[in-house]
N, C-alpha and C positions, 0 to 999 in steps of 0.2 A: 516548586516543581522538582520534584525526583529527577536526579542522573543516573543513569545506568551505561554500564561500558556497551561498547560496539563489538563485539565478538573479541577475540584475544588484543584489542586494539588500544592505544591510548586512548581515542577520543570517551567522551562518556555523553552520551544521548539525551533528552529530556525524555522523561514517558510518553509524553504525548508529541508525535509528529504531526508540522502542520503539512496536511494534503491540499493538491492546489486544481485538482482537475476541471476543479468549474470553471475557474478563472479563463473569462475569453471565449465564454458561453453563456454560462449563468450569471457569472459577476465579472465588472468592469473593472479596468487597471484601476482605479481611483479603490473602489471597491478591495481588491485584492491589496494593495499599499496600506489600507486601512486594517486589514486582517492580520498581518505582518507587521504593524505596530502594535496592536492590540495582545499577538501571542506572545511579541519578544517584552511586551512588560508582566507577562502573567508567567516567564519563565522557560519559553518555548526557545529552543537555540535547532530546533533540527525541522530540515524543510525538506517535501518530497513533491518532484513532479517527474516529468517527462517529455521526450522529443515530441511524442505523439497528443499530448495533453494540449487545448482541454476535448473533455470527451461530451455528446460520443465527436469521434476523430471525422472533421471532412476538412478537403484540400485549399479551403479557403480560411481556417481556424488554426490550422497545423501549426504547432510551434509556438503560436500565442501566449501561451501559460510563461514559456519561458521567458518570452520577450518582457511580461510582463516583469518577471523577477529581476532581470536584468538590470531593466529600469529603475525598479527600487534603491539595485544598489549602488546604482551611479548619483540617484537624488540623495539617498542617504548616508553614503560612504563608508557601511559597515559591513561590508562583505565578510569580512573576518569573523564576524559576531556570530557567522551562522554555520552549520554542518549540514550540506547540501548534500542531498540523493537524487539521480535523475536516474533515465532509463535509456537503453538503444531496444529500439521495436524487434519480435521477433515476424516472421509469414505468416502469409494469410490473416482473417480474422477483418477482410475486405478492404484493407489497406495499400492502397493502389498509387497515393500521393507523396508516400515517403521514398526517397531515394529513387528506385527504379521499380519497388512494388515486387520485388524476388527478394525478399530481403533476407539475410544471414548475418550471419556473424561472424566472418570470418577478417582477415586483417583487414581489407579496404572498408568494406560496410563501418566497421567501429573506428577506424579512422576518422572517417565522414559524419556518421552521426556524430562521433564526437567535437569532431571540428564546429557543425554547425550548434550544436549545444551550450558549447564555452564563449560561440560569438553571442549568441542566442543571452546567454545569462549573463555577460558582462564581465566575465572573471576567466583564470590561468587554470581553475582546476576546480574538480569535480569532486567531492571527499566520498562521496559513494557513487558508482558508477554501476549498474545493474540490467540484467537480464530479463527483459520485462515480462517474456515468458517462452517456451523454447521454440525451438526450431525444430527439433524432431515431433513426429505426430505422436503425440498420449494426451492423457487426460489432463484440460484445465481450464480456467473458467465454467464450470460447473458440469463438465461432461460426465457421465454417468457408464458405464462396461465395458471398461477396456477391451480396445478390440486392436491388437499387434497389429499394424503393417509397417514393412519396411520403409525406411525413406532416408532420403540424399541427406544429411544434415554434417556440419563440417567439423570435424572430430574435437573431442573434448581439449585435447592437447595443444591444437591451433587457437582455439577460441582461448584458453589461458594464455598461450604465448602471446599473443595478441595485445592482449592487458595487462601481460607483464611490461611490454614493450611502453605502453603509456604508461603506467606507472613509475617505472622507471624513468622517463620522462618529465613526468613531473604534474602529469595532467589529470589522471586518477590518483587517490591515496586509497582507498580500498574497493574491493569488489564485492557484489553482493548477486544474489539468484529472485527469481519472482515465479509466481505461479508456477514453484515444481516441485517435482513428484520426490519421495522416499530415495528412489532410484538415482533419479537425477543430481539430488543433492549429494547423496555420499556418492556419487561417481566424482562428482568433480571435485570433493575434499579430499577424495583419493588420491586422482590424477596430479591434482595441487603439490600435497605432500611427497608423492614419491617422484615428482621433476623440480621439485623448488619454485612453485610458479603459483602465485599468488589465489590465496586460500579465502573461500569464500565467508563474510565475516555474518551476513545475517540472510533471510529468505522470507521476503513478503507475497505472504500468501492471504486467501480472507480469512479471517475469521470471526465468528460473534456468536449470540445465543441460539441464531439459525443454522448455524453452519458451523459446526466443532469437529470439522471432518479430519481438522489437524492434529488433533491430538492421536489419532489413530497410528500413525508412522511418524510425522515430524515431529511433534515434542518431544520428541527421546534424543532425536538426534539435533535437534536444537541444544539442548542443555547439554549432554555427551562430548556433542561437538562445538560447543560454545560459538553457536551460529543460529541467535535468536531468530524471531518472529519480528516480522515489523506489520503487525496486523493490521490488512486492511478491508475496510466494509464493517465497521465495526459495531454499525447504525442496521446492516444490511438493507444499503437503498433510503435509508430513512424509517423502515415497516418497524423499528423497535423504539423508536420516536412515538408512539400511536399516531400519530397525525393522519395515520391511512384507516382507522377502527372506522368499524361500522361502513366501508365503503368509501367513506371519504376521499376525495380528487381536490385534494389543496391547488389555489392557482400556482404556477412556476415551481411547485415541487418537481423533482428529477422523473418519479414516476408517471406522473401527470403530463408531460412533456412530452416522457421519450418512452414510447410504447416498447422499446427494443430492453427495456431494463425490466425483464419481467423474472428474472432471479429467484427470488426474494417474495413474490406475491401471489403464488401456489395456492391453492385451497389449504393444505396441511402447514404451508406456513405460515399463513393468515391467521390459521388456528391455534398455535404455538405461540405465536407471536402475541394475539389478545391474553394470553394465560400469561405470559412473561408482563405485558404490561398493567394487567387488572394487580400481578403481585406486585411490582412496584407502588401500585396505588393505593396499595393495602396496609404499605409500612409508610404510607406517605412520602416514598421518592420518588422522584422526574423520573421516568421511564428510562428515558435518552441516556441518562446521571447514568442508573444501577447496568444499562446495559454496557457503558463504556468502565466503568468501574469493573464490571466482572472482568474486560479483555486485560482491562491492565494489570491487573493482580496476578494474572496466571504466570508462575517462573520459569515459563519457556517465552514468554513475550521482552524483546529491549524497549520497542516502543509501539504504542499503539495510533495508528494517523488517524486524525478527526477532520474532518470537512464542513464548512458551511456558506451555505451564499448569502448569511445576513451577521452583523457582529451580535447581535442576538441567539443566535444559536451559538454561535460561538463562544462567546459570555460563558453560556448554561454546560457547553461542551467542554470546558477549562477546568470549569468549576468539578467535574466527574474526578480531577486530581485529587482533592481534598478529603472521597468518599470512599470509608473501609467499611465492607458492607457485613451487618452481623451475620453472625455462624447461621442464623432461624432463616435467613433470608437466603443465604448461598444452599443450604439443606434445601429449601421451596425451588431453587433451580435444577437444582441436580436433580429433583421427582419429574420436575417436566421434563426434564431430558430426556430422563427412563421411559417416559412415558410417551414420547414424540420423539425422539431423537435426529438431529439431522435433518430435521424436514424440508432445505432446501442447501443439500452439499454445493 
């Protein structure tokens, strides 16, 4: 498994992040403990979840994912062994269970989540600590024409001082962005640099063969600013799996379940989506394989998170490290592109 640095950082990442959002929904502690041994013998040392995980987020689940992690590493006693990413929730987005349901970021709120985080995981410190998506109103999670309005959000300067203050501390080692914009990134690599307060090292956003919306504005300043991609949705939903062709409603699939994940399952991406995987099936690789293979290859990505609620998928998900996909086959992506592009930002 490839290591790759964490933005100007010592630590060095494995390609593939394991994502934990099912966990505590989908799949049970037993479950998730088993996934967690499974990645750390295939290479995997970096793990992503969040306060609000697993999804979707309700007030009797809340916090599970972590709890689960926690556990892990009290049974197995290797907390060291791993480079943990978690998240403090931003408003709205119907999240009404967390804290007091006003949520921000300013110093008490990441106090708090983070206090409840580090009990939550079992450990002194968080190695990435992140912005799961902002406070102020713009575009994210799949919103579509910018439309400006003003609003309260607590200035970029507070919310770094904020994590300088745990950092310092001893409780975060680095900071990281999520779901944000061109804007929002280089603002806060701004503000970073000219107060000395801790510079954001990577920014997970989605990305995959449905949704390359990233590369429009942040690949440039990913690489530029040596503040990769931790790309998530890599599967988008699972629709680059085929397991959804032809109409398909797998049982305990995530879309089959949760009507609210409807992303990713557009008429135009459904159409995209069969041409991305009839061409994988054409050079004879796992659909799943060449679409994660493509996110990991791109040189503005550090690490790409994979998800699964069976060690089966997981298995086949691992295995997308091993796959450098020929020039004939990445040329057959880039035509669909052209020819579809974006069909579900």
């Amino acid at each position: 498994m490839q290591r790759r640095p964490l933005g100007r950082t010592d630590l060095k990442v494995s390609s593939l992040c394991l994502g934990t959002m099912t966990w505590g929904e989908q799949n049970t502690e037993a479950d998730a403990h088993a996934q967690l041994d499974r990645a750390q013998a295939a290479g995997i040392n970096f793990l992503d979840t969040a306060e609000m995980y697993p999804v979707p987020p309700r007030p009797d689940t809340s916090g599970r994912t972590e709890c689960y992690i926690g556990n892990y590493f009290r049974n197995r006693g290797n907390r060291a062994d791993w480079i943990i990413a978690s998240k403090i929730a931003g408003p709205g987005n119907g999240i009404s269970h967390i804290r007091d349901g006003h949520l921000k970021f300013n110093r008490d709120h990441i106090r708090t989540a983070l206090d409840n985080s580090l009990r939550r995981l079992r450990t002194d410190w968080i190695d990435l600590y992140q912005l799961h998506w902002p406070e102020r109103n713009t575009n994210f999670f799949g919103q579509l024409g910018y439309q400006h309005q003003e609003s309260d959000f607590t200035p970029l300067e507070e919310v770094l001082d904020a994590l300088d203050q745990e950092v310092k501390a001893g409780r975060i080692r680095h900071v990281g962005l999520s779901n944000e914009t061109p804007w929002g990134a280089m603002k806060y690599l701004q503000v970073a640099e000219a107060r000395g307060l801790p510079r954001a090292v990577s920014i997970q956003n989605p990305y995959n063969l449905l949704n390359r919306s990233y590369e429009i504005g942040l690949a440039e300043i990913s690489i530029r600013e040596h503040c990769g991609l931790l790309a998530y949705s890599p599967l988008a939903f699972g629709m680059l799996s085929g397991k959804y062709e032809h109409g398909a409603q797998p049982a305990d699939a995530r879309i089959t379940r949760f009507q609210r994940f409807a992303r990713y399952s557009n008429p135009q991406a459904r159409t995209a989506c069969s041409k991305y995987v009839a061409l994988a099936r054409e050079y004879g690789l796992d659909p799943a394989q060449m679409a994660l293979a493509f996110v990991t290859a791109q040189p503005f990505v550090t690490s790409n998170i994979i998800g699964a609620t069976s060690l089966e998928q997981l298995d086949s998900n691992l295995r997308s490290s091993t796959i450098r996909l020929p020039d004939e086959v990445i040329e057959h992506i880039e035509a669909i592109h052209v020819e579809q592009p974006n069909p579900a930002p």
